[in-house]
MIDOSE-1310 file (N, C-alpha, C; in nm, 2 decimals, decimal comma, always signed):
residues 102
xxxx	+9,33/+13,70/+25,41/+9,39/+13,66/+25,54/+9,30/+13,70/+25,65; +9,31/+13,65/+25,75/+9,21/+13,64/+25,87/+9,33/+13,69/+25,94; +9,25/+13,75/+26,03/+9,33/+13,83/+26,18/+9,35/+13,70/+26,26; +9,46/+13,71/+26,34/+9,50/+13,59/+26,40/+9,38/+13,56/+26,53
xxxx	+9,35/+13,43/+26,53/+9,27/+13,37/+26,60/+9,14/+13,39/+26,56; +9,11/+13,41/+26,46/+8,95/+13,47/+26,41/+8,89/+13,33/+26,30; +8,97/+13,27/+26,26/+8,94/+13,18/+26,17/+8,83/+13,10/+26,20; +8,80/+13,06/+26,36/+8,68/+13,00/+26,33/+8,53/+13,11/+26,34
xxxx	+8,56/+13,25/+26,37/+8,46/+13,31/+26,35/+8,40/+13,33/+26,23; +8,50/+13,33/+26,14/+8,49/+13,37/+25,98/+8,41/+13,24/+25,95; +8,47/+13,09/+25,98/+8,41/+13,03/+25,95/+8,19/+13,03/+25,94; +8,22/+13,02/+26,12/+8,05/+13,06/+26,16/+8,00/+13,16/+26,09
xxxx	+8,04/+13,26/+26,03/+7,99/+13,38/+25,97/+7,94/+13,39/+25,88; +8,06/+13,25/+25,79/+8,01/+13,24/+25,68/+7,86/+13,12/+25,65; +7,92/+13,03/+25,77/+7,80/+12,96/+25,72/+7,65/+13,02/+25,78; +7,66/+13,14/+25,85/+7,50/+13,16/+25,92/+7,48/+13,30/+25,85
xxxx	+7,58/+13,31/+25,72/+7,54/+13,46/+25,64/+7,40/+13,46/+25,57; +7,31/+13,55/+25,56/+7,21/+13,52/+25,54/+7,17/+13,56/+25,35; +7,30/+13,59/+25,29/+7,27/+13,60/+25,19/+7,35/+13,43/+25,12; +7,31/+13,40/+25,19/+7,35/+13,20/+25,14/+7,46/+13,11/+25,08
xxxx	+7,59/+13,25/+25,14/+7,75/+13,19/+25,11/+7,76/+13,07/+25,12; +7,71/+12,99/+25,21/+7,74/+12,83/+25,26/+7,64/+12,73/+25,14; +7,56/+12,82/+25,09/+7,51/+12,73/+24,95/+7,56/+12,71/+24,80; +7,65/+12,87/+24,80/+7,67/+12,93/+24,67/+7,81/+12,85/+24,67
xxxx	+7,86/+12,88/+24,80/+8,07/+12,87/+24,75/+8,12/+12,75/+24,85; +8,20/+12,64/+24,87/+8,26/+12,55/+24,95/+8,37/+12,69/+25,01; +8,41/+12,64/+25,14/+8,47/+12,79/+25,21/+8,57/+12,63/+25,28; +8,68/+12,65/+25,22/+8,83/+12,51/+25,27/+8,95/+12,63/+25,37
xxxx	+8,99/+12,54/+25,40/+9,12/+12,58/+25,47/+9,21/+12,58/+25,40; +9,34/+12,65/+25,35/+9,40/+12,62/+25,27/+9,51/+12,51/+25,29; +9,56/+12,44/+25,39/+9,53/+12,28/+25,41/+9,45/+12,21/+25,39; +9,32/+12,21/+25,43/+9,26/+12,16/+25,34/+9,16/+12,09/+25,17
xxxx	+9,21/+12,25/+25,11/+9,24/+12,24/+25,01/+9,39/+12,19/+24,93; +9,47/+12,16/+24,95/+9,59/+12,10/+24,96/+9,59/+11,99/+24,98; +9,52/+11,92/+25,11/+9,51/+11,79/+25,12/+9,39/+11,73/+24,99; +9,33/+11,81/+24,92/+9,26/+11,78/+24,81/+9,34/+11,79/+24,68
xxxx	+9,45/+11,86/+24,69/+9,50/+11,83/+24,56/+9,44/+11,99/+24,49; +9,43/+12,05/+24,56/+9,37/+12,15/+24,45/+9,47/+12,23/+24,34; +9,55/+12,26/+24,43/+9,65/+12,33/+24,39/+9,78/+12,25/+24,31; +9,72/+12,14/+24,25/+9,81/+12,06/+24,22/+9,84/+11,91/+24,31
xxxx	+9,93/+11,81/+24,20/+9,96/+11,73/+24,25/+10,07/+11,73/+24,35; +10,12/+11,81/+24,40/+10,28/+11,84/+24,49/+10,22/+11,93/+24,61; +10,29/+11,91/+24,71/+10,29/+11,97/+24,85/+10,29/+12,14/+24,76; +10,25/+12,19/+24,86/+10,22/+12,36/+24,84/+10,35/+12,39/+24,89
xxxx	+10,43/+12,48/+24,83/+10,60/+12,50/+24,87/+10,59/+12,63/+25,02; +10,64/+12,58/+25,07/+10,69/+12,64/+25,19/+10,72/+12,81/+25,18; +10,79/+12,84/+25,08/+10,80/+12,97/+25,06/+10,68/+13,04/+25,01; +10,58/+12,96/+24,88/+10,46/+13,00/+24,88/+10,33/+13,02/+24,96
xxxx	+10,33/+13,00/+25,08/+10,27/+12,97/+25,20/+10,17/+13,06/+25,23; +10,23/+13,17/+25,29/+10,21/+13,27/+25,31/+10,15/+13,36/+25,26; +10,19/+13,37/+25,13/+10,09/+13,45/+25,00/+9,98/+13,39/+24,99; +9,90/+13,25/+25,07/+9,79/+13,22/+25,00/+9,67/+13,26/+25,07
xxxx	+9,71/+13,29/+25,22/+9,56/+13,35/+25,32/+9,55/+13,21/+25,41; +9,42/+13,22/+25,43/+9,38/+13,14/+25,54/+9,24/+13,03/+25,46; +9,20/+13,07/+25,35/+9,09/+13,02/+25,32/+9,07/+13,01/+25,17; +8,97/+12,94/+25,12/+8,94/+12,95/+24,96/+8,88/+12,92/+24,93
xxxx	+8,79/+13,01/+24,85/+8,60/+12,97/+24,87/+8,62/+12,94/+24,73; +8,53/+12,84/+24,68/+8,51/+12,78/+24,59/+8,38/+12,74/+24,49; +8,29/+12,85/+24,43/+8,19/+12,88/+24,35/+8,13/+12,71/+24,29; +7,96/+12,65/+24,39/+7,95/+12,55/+24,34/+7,84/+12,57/+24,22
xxxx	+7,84/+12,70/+24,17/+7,74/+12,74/+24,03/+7,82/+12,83/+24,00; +7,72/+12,94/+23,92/+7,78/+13,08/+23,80/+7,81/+13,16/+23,90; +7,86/+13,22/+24,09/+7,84/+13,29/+24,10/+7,97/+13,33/+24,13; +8,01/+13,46/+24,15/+8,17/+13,50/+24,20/+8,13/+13,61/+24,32
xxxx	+8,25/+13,55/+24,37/+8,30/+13,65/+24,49/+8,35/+13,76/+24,51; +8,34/+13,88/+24,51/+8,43/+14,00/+24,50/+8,41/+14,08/+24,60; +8,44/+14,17/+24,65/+8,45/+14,26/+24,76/+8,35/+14,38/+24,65; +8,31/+14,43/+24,77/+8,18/+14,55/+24,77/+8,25/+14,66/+24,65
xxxx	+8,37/+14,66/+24,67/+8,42/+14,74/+24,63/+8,41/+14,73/+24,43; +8,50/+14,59/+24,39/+8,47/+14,53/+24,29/+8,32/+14,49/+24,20; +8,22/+14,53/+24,30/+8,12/+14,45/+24,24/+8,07/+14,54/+24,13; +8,06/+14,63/+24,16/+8,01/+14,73/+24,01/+8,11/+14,68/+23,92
xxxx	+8,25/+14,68/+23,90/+8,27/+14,60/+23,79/+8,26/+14,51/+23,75; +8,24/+14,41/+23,83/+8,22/+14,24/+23,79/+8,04/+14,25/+23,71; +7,99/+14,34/+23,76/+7,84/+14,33/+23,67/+7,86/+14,33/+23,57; +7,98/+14,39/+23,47/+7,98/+14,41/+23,34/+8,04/+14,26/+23,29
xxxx	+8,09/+14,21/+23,36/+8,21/+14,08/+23,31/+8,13/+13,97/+23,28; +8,20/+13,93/+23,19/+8,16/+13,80/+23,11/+8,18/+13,69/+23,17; +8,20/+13,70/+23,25/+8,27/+13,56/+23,32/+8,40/+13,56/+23,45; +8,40/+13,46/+23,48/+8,53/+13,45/+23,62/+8,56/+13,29/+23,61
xxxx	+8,65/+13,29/+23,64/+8,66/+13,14/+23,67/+8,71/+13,12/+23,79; +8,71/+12,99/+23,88/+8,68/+12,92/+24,01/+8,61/+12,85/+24,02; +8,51/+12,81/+23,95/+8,37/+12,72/+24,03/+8,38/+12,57/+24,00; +8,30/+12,47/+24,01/+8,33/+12,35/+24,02/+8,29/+12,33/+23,92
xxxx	+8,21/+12,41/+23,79/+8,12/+12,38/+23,66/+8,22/+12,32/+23,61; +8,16/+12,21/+23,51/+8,24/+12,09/+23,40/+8,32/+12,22/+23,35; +8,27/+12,31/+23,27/+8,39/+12,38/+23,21/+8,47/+12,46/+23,30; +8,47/+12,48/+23,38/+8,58/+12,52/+23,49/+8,67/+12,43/+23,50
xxxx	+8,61/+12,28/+23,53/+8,72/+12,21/+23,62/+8,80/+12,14/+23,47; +8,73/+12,12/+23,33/+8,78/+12,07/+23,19/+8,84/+12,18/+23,12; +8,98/+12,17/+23,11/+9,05/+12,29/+23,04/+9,14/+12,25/+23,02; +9,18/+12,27/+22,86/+9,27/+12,16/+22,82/+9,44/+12,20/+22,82
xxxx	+9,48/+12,10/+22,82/+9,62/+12,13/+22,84/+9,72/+12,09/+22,74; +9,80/+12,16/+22,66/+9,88/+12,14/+22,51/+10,03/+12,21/+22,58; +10,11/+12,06/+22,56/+10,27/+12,04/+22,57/+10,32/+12,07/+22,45; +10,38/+12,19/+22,44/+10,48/+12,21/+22,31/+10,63/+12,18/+22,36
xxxx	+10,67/+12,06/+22,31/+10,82/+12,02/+22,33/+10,94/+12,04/+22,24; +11,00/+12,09/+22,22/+11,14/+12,20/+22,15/+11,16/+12,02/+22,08; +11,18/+12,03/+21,87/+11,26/+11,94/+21,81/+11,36/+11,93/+21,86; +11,38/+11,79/+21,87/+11,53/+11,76/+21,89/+11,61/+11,72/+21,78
xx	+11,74/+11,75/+21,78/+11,84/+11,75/+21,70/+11,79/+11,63/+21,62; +11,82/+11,62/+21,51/+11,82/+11,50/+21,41/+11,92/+11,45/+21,35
């Protein structure tokens, strides 16, 4: 979440960071992203709103985002997902439907 009225600073910050955020990750609004469909094909619910922040950066290669704090662990990690890579966005999906009476 962004401090109120800061959103377009975060914006500029990110894209004039000099460790190359504005190359590595797409940085959306979370309207934005919604008006994309990200989160699904349905409006984002009203009540879930709130819990999502202000923003959602979006990995356009292998790289992930973590806070200073996390990053010593993420060195060990095998992986994250978020990014736009074919196997990120290809993940398959299996409907198991309950027999019906016979």
């Amino acid at each position: 979440h962004c401090r109120a009225g800061l959103q377009q600073t975060l914006r500029q910050r990110w894209r004039d960071a000099p460790n190359g955020l504005a190359d590595t990750f797409i940085l959306l609004t979370i309207e934005e992203a919604a008006d994309l469909r990200l989160f699904g094909p349905n409006a984002v619910k009203i009540e879930v709103r709130p819990r999502m922040g202000d923003f959602v950066a979006i990995a356009v290669g292998r790289h992930t985002l973590v806070s200073p704090k996390e990053a010593s662990q993420h060195k060990a990690a095998q992986g994250a997902h978020g990014s736009l890579l074919p196997e990120e966005m290809h993940i398959p999906f299996v409907l198991c439907k309950p027999e019906s009476p016979t």
